[in-house]
NUSE-593970 format. One line per field, with one value per residue (C-alpha): residue in one letter; x, y, z. Coordinates in nm, 2 decimals. Each point is the difference from the previous one (the first is absolute). Layout:
% residues N
pado a;...
u X;...
v Y;...
w Z;...
//
This chain:
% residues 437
pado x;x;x;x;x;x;x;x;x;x;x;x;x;x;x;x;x;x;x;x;x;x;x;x;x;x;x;x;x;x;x;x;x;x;x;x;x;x;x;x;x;x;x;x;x;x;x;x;x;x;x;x;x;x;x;x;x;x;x;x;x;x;x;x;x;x;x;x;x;x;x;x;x;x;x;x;x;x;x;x;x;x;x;x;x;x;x;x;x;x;x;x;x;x;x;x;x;x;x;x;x;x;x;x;x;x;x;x;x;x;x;x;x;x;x;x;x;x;x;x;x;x;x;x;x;x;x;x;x;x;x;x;x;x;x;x;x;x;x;x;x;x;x;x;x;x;x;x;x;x;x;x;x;x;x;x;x;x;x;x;x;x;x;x;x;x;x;x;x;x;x;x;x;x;x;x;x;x;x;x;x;x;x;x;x;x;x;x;x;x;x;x;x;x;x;x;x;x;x;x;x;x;x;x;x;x;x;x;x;x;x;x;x;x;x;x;x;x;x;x;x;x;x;x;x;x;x;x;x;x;x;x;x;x;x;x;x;x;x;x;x;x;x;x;x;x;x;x;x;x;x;x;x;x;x;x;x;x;x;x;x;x;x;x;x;x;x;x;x;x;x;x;x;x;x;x;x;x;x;x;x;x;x;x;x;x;x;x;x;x;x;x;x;x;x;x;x;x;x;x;x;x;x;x;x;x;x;x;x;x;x;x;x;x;x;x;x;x;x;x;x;x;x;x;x;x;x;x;x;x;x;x;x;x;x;x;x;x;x;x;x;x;x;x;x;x;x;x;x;x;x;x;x;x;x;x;x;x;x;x;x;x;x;x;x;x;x;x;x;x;x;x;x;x;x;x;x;x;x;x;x;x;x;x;x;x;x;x;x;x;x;x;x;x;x;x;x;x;x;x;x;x;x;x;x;x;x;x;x;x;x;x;x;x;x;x;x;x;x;x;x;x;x;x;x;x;x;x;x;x;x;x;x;x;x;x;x
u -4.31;0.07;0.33;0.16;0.33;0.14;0.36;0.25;0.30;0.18;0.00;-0.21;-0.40;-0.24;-0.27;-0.28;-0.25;-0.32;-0.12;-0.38;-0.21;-0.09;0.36;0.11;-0.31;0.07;0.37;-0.11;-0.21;0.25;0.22;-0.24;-0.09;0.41;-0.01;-0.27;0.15;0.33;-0.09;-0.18;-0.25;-0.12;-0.37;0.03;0.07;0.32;-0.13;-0.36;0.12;-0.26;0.12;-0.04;0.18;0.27;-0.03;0.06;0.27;0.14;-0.09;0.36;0.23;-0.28;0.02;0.41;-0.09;-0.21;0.26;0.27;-0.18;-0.24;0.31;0.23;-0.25;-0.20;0.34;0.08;-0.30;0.03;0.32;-0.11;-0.28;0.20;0.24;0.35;0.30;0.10;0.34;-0.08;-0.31;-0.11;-0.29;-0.11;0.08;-0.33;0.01;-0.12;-0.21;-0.41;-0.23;-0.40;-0.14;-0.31;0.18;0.20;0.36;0.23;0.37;0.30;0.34;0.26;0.18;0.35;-0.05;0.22;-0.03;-0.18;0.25;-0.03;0.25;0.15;0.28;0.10;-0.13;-0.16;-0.05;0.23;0.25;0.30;0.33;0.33;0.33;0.19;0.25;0.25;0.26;0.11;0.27;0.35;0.27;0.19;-0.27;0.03;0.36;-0.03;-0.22;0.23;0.23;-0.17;-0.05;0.36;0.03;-0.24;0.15;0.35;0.30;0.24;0.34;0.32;0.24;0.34;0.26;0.14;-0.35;-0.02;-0.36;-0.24;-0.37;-0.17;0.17;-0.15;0.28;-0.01;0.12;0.03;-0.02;0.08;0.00;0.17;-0.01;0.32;0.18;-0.27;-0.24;-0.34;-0.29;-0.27;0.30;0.11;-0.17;0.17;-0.04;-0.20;-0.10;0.01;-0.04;0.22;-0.18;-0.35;0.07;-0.16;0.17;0.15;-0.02;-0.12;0.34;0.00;0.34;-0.03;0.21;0.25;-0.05;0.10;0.33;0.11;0.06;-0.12;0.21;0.01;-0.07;-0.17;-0.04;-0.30;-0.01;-0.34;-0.05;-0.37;-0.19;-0.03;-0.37;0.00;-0.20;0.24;0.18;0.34;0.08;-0.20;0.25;0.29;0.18;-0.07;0.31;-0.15;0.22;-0.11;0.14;-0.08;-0.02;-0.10;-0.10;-0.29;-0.11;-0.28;-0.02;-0.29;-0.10;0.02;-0.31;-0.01;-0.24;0.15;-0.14;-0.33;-0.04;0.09;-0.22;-0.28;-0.17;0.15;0.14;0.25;0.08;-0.25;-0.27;0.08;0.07;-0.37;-0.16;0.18;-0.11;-0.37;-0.03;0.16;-0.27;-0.26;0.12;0.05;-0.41;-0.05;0.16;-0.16;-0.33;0.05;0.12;-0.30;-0.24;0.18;-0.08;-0.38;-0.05;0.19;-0.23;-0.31;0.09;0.10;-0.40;-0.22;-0.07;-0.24;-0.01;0.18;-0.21;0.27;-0.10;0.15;0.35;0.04;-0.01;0.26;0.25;-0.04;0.09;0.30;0.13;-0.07;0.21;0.29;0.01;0.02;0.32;0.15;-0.02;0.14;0.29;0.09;-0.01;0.26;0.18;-0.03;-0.27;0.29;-0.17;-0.26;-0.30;-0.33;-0.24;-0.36;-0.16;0.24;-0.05;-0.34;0.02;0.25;-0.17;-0.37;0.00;0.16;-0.26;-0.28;0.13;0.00;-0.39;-0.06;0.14;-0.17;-0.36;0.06;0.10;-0.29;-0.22;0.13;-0.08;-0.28;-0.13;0.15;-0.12;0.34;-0.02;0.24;-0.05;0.10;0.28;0.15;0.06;0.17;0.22;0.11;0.07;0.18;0.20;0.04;0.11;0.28;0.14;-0.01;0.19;-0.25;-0.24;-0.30;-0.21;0.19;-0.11;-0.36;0.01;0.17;-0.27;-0.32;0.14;0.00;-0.45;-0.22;0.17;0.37;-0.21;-0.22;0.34;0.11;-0.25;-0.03;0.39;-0.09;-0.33;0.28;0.22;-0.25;-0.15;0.32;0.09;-0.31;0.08;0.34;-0.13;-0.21;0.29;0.15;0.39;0.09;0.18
v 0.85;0.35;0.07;0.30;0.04;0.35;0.06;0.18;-0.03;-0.24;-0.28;0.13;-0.08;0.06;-0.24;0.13;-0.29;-0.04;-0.29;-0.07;0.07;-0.38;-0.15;0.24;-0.08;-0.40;0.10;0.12;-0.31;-0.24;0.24;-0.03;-0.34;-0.10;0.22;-0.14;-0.33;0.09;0.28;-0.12;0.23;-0.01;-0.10;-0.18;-0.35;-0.05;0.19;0.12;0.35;0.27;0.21;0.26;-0.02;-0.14;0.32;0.25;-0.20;-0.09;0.22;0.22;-0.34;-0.20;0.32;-0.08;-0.38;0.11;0.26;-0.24;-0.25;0.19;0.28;-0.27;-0.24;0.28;0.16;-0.35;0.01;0.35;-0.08;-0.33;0.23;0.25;-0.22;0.14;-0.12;0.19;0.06;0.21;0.03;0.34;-0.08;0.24;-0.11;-0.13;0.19;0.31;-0.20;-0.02;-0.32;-0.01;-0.34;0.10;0.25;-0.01;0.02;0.18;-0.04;0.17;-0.20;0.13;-0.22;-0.02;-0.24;-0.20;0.10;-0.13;-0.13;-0.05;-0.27;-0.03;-0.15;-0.27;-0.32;-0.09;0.21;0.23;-0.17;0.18;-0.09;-0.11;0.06;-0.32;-0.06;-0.24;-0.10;-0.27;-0.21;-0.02;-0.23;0.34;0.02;-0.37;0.02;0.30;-0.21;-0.30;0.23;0.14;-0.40;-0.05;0.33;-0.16;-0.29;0.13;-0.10;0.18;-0.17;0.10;0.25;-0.15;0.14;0.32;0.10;0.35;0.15;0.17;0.09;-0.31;-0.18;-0.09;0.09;-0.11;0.25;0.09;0.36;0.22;0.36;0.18;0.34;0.17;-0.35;-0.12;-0.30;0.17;-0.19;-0.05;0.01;-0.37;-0.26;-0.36;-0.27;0.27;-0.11;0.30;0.00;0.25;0.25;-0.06;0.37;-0.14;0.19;-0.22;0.23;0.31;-0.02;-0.03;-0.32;-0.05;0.27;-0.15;-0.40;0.00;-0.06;-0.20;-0.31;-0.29;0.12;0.32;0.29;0.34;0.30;0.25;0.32;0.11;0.37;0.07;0.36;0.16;-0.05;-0.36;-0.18;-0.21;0.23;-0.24;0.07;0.32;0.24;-0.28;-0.27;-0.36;-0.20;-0.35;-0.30;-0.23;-0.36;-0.16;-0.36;-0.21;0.07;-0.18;-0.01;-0.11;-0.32;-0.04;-0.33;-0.11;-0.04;-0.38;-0.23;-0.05;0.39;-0.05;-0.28;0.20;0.26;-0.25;-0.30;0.02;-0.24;0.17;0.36;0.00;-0.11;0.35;0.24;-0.14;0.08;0.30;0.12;-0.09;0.20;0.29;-0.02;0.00;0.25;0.22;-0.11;0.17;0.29;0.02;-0.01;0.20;0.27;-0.03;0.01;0.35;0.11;-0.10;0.18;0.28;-0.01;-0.05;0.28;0.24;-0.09;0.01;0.37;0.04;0.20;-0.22;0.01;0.24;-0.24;-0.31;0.24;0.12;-0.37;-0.08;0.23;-0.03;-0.34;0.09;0.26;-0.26;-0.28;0.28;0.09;-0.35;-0.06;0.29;-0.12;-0.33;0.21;0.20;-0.30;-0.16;0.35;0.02;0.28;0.22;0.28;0.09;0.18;0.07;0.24;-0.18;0.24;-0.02;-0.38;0.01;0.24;-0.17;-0.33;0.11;-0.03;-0.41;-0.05;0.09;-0.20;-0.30;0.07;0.03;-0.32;-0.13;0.12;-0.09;-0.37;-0.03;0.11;-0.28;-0.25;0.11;0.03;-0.33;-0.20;-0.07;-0.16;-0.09;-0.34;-0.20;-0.16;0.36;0.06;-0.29;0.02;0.34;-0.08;-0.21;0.17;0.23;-0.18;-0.18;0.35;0.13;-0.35;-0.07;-0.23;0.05;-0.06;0.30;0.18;-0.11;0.18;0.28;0.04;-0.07;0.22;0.32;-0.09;0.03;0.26;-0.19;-0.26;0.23;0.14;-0.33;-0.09;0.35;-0.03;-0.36;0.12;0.32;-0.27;-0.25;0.34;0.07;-0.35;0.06;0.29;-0.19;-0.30;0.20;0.23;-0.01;-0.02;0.11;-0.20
w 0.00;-0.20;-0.08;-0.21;-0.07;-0.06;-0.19;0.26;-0.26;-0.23;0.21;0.32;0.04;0.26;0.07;0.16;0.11;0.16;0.20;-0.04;0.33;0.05;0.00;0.26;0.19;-0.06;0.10;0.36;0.07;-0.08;0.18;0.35;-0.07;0.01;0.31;0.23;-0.09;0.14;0.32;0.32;0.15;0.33;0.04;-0.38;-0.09;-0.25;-0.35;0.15;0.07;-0.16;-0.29;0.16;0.29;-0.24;-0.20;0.35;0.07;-0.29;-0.28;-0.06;0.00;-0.24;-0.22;-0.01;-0.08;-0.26;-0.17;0.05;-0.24;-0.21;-0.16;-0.11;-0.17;-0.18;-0.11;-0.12;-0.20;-0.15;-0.08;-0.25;-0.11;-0.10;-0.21;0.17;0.17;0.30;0.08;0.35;0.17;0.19;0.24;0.28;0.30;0.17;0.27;-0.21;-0.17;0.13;-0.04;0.08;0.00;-0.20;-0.27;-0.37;0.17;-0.27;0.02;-0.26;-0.05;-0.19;-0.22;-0.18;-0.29;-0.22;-0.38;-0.25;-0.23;-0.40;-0.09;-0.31;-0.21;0.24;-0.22;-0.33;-0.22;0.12;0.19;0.15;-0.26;0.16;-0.16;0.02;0.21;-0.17;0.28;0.09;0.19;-0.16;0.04;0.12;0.31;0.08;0.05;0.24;0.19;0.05;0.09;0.27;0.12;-0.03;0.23;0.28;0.00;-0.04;0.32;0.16;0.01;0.13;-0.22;-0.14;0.21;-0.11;-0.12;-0.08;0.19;-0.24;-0.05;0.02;0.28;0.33;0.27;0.36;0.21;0.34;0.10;0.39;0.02;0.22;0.17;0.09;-0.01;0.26;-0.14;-0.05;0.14;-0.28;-0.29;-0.04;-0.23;-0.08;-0.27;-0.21;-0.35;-0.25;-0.40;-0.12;-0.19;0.15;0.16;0.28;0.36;0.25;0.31;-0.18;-0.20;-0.35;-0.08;-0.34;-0.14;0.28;-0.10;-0.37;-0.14;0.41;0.07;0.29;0.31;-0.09;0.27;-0.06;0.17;-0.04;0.17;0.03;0.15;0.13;0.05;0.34;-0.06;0.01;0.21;0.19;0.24;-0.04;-0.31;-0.11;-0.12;0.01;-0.23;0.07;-0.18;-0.07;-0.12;-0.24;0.00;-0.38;0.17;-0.31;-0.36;-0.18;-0.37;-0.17;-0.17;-0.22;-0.11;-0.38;-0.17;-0.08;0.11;0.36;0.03;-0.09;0.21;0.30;-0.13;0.13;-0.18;-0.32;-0.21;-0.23;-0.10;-0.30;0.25;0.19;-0.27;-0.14;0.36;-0.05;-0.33;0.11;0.30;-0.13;-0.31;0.29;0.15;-0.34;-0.11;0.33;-0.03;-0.36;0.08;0.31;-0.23;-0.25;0.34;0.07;-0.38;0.06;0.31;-0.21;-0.28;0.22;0.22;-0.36;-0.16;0.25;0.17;0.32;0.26;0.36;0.36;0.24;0.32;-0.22;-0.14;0.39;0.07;-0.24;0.15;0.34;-0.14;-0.18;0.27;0.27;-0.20;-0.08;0.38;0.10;-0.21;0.08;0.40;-0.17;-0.10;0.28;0.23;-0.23;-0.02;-0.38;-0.04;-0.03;0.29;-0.31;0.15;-0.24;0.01;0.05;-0.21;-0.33;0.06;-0.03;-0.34;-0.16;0.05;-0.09;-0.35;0.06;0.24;-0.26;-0.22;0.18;0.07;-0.32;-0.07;0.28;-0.12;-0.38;0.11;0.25;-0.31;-0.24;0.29;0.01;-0.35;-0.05;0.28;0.16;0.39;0.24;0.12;0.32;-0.21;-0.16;0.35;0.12;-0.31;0.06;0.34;-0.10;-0.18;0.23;0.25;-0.26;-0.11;0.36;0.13;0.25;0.16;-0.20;0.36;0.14;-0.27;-0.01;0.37;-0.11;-0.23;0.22;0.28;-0.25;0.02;-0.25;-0.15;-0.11;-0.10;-0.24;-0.09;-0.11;-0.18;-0.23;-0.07;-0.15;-0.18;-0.15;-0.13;-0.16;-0.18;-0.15;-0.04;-0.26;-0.18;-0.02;-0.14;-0.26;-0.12;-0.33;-0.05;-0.33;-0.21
//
């Protein structure tokens, strides 16, 4: 085979490569011998056909066959040849393309490639240098925390009589409206529980500013006007009086931390037992958050010192990505009514997004490197792990998301697999770092 690559741009080649005469011609027989063994001819027993009848016949879809097999394996060759990693392959369609079963057939692709990357400073001698991050877990933090347990696990109890209502309470309330003193159908709610407060509308009405400073038994009256433009022909341009009946008043008990708390915390045996759980999950989750945040400074640094030029195909990729993902929450919005009405402009997506989305192949290709270079894998039991993992974070059965998985093809699973490979790289550079101090 003769190959010879020609330099389009930065990271664009063309390969121009010749297949020798005698492996086209050896392509063709295997071609007609597959052929003969799978027509039937009249007159001609099973695989006894003569080539040439085979070749009147036959000749344009063998040609196909031939194409179909010879391009792809002789651009897979070219490609190891030529010592590049292609990102997009350009190969003219084969119907444009001409075969002869006794000539040198000669074929161009055009390929994007990935760069060739010089690493540096990411271990020994040069190691990237940390700046130590010296938090920890105070006694201040662990007291927040069992406060927050004494909130979950906190009762609501009746209110002494005479209670005064204020922010804070739970109220149960009944509430009617009605429309030019006529009960309105749609308007009545009954046993209603309501934190005062919360701001959160019973009935489109906002009761708080009405709650505090009553009483249990206590009646209140809230006129509510609505625009000629509302929807609801009844009351669109009208005022809809709705009573409120304060039927009980509830306040929050929260449980004193002893060691009857922590037991009902789960299987603990005394408060000391808990607030030592406590203290070690929270330093879990803060050694965490610490190395998360020296990750973020490697890919920072990694990013800052090491300059080459990024394949477009692979950046375009990356923010379809991000546009895609962006779109997809905004839909999640809307549908929950909380996107506000905003409407973006496709294009000033894309720009303000480009520069993100070439930093993330950057990362991408400078972490695929370091694998690379130092002989990092993914094995059958990285996988498992992460899925896991997965599958705990997402709370769900890791068999569903096995599926989930497989019925993305080849491609999740590839996916999968290079997101695991990208963390065990920087798990690396990590690992070799140098924290000062």
């Amino acid at each position: 085979m003769k190959m010879e690559m020609t330099e389009l741009g930065p990271m664009k080649r063309a390969l121009k490569i010749e297949v020798p005469a005698e492996e086209v011609a050896q392509r063709f027989v295997q071609a007609y011998k597959e052929l003969n063994r799978q027509v039937r001819v009249p007159g001609f027993r099973p695989g006894k056909a003569p080539l040439a009848l085979l070749e009147q016949r036959y000749a344009k879809s063998v040609e196909e066959d031939v194409l179909r097999n010879i391009v792809p394996d002789f651009y897979g060759r070219a490609v190891r040849q030529a010592g590049i990693s292609p990102v997009l392959v350009d190969i003219p369609p084969l119907e444009r393309v001409k075969i002869k079963k006794d000539s040198p057939f000669t074929f161009t692709a055009t390929v994007e490639i990935k760069p060739k990357i010089e690493l540096r400073d990411y271990k020994a001698p040069n190691p990237i240098s940390l700046k130590p991050d010296k938090r920890s877990v105070g006694d201040d933090q662990i007291q927040k925390g069992l406060e927050v347990l004494r909130e979950q696990h906190a009762r609501l109890e009746a209110a002494p009589d005479g209670h005064t209502i204020q922010e804070g309470d739970f109220v149960i309330l009944s509430i009617e409206g009605r429309l030019d003193g006529q009960p309105l159908e749609g308007s009545k709610k009954e046993g209603h529980l309501h934190k005062v407060g919360s701001k959160a509308p019973l009935l489109g009405l906002d009761v708080d500013a009405h709650l505090v400073g009553k009483h249990s038994g206590d009646q209140v009256e809230i006129t509510q006007p609505y625009p000629t433009s509302h929807p609801d022909n009844r009351v669109a341009g009208k005022s809809v009086i709705f009573s409120v009946f304060l039927t009980g008043v509830r306040i929050k008990k929260l449980p004193d931390l002893d060691d009857e708390f922590a037991k009902d915390c789960g299987s603990y045996a005394s408060l000391t037992e808990l607030t030592d759980r406590l203290r070690s999950e929270m330093e879990k989750a803060l050694k965490r958050e610490i190395e998360d945040s020296y990750k973020d400074t490697i890919l920072k640094r990694l990013v800052e010192t090491h300059h080459f030029d990024l394949p477009e195909t692979l950046v375009e990729r990356e923010l379809e990505a991000i546009i895609r993902q962006y779109m997809q929450q905004r839909q999640r919005r809307a549908a929950s009514g909380d996107d506000g009405g905003a409407t973006e402009d496709l294009e000033q997506l894309r720009q303000q997004n480009r520069e993100e989305a070439g930093r993330r192949v950057k990362v991408g290709l400078l972490l695929e490197a370091i694998a690379e270079k130092e002989q990092l894998t993914v094995s059958q039991d990285d996988v498992n792990h992460e899925v896991h993992r997965l599958a705990t974070e997402l709370k769900m059965p890791q068999n569903e998301l096995v599926k989930m998985i497989q019925s993305g093809g080849q491609d999740a699973i590839e996916e999968l697999r290079a997101r695991i490979l990208a963390d065990k790289s920087l798990d690396f550079v990590y690992r070799n770092a140098v924290i000062q101090g």
